[in-house]
Backbone as a ProteinNet text record, in pm:
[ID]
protein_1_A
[PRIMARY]
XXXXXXXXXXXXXXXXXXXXXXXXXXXXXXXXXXXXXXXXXXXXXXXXXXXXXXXXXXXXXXXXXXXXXXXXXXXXXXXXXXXXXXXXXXXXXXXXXXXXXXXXXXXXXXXXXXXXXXXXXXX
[TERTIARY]
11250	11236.6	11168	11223.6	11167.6	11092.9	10939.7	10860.1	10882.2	10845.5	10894.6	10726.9	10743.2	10580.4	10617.5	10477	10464	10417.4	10470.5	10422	10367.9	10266.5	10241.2	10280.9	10383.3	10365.7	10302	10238	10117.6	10242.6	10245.1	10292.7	10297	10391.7	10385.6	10402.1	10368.3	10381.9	10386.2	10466.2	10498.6	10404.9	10367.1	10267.9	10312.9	10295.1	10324.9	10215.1	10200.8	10113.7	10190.5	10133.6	10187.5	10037.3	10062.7	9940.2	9931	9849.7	9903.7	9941.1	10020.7	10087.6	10000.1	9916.4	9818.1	9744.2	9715	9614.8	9751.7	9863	9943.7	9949.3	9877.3	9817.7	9697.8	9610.9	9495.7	9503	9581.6	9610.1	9692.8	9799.3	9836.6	9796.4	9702.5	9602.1	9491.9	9473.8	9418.4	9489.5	9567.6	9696.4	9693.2	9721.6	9791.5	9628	9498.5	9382.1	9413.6	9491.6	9474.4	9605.1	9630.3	9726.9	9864.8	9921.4	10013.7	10096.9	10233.9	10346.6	10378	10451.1	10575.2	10513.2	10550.1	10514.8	10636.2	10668.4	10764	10706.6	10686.1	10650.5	10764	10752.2	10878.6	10879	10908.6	10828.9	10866.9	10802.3	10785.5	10725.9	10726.7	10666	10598.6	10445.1	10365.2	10472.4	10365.7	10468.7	10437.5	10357.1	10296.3	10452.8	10517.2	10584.1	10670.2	10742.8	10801.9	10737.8	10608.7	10536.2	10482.5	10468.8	10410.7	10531	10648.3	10758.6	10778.6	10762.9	10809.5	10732	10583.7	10479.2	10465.8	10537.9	10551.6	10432.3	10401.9	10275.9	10289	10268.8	10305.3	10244.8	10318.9	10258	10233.4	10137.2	10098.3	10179.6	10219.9	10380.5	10278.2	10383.6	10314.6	10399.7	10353	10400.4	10393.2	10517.2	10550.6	10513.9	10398.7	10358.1	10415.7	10543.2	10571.3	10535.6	10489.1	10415.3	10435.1	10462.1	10461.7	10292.4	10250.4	10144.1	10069.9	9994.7	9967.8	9884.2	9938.3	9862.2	9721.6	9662.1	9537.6	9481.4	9545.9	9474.3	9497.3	9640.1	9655.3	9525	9439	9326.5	9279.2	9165.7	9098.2	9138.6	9268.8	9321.8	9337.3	9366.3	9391.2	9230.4	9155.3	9017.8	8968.6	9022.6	8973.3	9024.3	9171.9	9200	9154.1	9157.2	9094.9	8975.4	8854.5	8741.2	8757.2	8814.1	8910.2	8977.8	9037.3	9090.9	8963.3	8829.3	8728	8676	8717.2	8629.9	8631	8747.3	8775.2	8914.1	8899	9053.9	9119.9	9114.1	9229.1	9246	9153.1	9195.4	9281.3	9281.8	9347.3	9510.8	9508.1	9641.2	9686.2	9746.6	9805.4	9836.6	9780.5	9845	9897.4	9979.6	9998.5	10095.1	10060.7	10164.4	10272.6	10399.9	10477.6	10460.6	10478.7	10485.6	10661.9	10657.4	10801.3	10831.8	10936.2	10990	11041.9	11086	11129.8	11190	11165.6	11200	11249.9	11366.7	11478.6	11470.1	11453.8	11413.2	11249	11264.8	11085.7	11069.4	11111.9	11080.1	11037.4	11126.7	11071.3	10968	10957.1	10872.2	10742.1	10717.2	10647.7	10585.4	10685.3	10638	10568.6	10637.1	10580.9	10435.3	10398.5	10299.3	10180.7	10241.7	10159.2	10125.5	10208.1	10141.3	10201.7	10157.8	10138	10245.1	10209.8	10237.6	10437.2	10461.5	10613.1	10670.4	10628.1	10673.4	10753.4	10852.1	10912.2	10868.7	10835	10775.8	10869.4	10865.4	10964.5	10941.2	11087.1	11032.1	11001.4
14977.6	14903	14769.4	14661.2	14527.7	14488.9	14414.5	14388.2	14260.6	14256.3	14079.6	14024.8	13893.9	13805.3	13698.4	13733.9	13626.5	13512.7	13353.4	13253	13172.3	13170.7	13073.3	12907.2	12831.2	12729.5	12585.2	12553.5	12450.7	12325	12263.7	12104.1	12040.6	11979.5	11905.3	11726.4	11644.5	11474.2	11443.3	11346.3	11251.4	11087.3	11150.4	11012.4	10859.8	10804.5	10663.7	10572.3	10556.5	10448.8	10317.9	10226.4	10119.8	10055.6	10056.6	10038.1	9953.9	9931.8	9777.1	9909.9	9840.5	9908.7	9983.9	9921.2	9971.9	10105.3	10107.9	10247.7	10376.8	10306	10407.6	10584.1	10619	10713.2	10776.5	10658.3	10721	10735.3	10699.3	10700.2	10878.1	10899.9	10990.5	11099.5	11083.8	11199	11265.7	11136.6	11145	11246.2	11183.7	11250.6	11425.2	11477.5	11558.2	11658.3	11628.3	11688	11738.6	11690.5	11718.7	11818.9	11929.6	11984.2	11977.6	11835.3	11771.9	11814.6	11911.1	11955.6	11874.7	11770.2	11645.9	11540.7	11469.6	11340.5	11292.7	11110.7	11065.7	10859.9	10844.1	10704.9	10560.1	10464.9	10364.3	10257.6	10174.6	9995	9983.9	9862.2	9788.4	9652.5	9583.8	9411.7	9463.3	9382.8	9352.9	9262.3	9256.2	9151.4	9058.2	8982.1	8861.9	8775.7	8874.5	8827.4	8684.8	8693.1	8575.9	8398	8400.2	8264.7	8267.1	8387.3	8336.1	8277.5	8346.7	8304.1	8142.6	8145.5	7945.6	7878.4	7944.2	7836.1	7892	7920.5	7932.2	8013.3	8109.9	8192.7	8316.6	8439.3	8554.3	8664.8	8745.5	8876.1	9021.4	9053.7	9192.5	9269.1	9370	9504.2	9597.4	9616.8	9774.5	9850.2	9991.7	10074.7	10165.7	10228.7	10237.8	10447.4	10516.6	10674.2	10742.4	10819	10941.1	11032.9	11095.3	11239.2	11328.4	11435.2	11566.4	11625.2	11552.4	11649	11791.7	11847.4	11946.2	11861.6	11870	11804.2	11857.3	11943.8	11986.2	11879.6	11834.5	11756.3	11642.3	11569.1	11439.4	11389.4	11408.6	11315.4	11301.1	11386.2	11401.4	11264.4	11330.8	11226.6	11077	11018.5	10880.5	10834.5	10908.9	10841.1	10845.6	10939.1	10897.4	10765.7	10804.6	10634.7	10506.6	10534.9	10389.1	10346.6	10494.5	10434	10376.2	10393.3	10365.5	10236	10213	10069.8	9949.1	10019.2	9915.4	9927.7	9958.7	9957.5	9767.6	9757.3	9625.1	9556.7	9401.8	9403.7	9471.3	9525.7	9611.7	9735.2	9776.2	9908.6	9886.6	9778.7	9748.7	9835.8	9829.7	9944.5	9902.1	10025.9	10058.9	10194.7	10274.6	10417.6	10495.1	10587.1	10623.5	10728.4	10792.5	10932.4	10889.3	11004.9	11031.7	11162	11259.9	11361.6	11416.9	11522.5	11615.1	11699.2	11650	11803.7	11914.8	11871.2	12058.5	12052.6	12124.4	12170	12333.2	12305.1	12444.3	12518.9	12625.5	12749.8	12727.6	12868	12959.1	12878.2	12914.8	12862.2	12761.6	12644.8	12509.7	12466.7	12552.6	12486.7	12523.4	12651.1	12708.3	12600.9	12554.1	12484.6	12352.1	12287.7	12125.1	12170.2	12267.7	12337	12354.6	12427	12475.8	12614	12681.8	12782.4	12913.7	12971.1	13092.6	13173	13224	13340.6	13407.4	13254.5	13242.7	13317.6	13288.2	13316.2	13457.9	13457.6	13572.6	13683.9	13803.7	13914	14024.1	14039.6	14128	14250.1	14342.9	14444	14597.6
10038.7	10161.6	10131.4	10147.8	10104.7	10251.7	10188.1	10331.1	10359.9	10459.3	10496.7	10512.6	10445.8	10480.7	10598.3	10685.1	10775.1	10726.5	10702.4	10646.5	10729.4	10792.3	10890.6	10827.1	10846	10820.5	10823.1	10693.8	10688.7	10743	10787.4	10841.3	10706.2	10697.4	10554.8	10585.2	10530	10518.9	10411.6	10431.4	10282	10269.9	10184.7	10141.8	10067.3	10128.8	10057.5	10030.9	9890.4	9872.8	9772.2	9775.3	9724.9	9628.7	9475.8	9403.3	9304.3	9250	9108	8981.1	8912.2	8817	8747.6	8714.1	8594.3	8657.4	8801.2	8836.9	8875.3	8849.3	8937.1	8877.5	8730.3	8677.5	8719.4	8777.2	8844.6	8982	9022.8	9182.5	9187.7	9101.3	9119.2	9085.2	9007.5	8936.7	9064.4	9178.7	9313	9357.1	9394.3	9496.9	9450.2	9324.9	9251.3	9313	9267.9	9327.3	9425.9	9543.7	9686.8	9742.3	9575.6	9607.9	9590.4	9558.4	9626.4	9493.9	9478.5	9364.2	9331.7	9417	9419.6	9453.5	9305.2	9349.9	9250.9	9328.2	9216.4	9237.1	9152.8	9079.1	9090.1	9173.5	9150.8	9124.4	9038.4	9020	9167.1	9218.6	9295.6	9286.5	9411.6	9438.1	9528.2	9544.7	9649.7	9764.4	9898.4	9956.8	9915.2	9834.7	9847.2	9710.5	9671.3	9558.8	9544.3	9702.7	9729	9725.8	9790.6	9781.6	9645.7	9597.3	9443.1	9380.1	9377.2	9294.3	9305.6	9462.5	9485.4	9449.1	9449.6	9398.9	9225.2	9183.7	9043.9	8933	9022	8976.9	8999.3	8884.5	8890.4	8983.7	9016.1	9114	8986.3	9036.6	8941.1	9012.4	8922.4	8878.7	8973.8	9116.3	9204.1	9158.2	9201.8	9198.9	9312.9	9361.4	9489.2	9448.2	9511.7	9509.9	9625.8	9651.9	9722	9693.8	9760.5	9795.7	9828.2	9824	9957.4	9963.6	10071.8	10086	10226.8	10200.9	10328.2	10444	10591.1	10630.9	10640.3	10646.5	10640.9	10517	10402.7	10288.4	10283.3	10383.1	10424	10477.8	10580.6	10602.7	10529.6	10435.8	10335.8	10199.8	10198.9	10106.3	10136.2	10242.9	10281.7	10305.1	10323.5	10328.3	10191.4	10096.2	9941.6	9881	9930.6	9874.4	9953	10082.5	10157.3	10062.3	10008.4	9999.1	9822	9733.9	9610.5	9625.8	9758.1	9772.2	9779.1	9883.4	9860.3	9693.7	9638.2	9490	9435.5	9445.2	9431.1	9381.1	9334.3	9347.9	9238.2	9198.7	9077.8	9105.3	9215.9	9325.2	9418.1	9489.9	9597.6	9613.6	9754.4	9756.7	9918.3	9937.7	10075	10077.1	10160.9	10159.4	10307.4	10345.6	10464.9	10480.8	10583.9	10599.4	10685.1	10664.5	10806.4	10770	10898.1	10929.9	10879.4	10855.9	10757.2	10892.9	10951.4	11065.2	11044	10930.4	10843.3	10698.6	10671.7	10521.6	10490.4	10450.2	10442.1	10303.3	10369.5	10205	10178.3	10176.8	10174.1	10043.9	9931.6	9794.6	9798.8	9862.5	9886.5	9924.6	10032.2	10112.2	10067.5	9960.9	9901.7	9787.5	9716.4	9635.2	9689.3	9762.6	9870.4	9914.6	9950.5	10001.3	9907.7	9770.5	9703.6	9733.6	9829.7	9851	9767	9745.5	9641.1	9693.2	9783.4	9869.1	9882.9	9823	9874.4	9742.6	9638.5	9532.2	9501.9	9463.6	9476.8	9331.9	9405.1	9314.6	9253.6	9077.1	9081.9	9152.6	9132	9223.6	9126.3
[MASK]
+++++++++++++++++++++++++++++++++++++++++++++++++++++++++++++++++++++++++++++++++++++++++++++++++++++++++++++++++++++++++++

């Protein structure tokens, strides 16, 4: 007789931060603390890239951080980095959630989660 688990589901959000190239290892090493399975890394431009280009002066290499994180660890987390962004300018960033309306398959959602529980047991 196979039992069935009740999963109460944690709410999940996807995190976006936007960071200078060089911390985008320590930024995600943040992130990864707060739980978070999935993450994926993307070059990017600040906005500022365009007036530098015309006025003929370079923009430092961002890097664009997606996330899946729990919202229970989304606050927690955006106030670590806010206070990481005041460190100074080579911290400087941008970070922010949207809310996830669903995500299909226990496994999945198990893993986005982090949560244990989902994991399938032999029998």
């Amino acid at each position: 007789m196979e039992q069935s688990r009740n999963i109460a589901p944690m709410k999940l959000e996807l995190l976006l931060a936007i960071v200078h190239n060089d911390k985008a290892a320590y930024y995600s090493s943040i992130i990864q603390s707060h739980q978070a399975n999935l993450q994926l890394t993307v070059p990017a431009q600040g906005t500022t890239h365009l007036i530098l280009n015309y006025l003929g002066l370079t923009d430092r290499p961002k890097s664009l951080l997606v996330s899946v994180v729990r919202s229970d660890e989304a606050g927690r987390l955006i106030d670590m980095l806010d206070s990481t962004f005041q460190k100074g300018k080579k911290y400087k960033g941008i970070a922010f959630t949207v809310p996830l309306s669903s995500v299909i398959g226990t496994l999945v959602y198990g893993f986005l989660s982090n949560d244990r529980r989902t994991v399938k047991e032999k029998a």
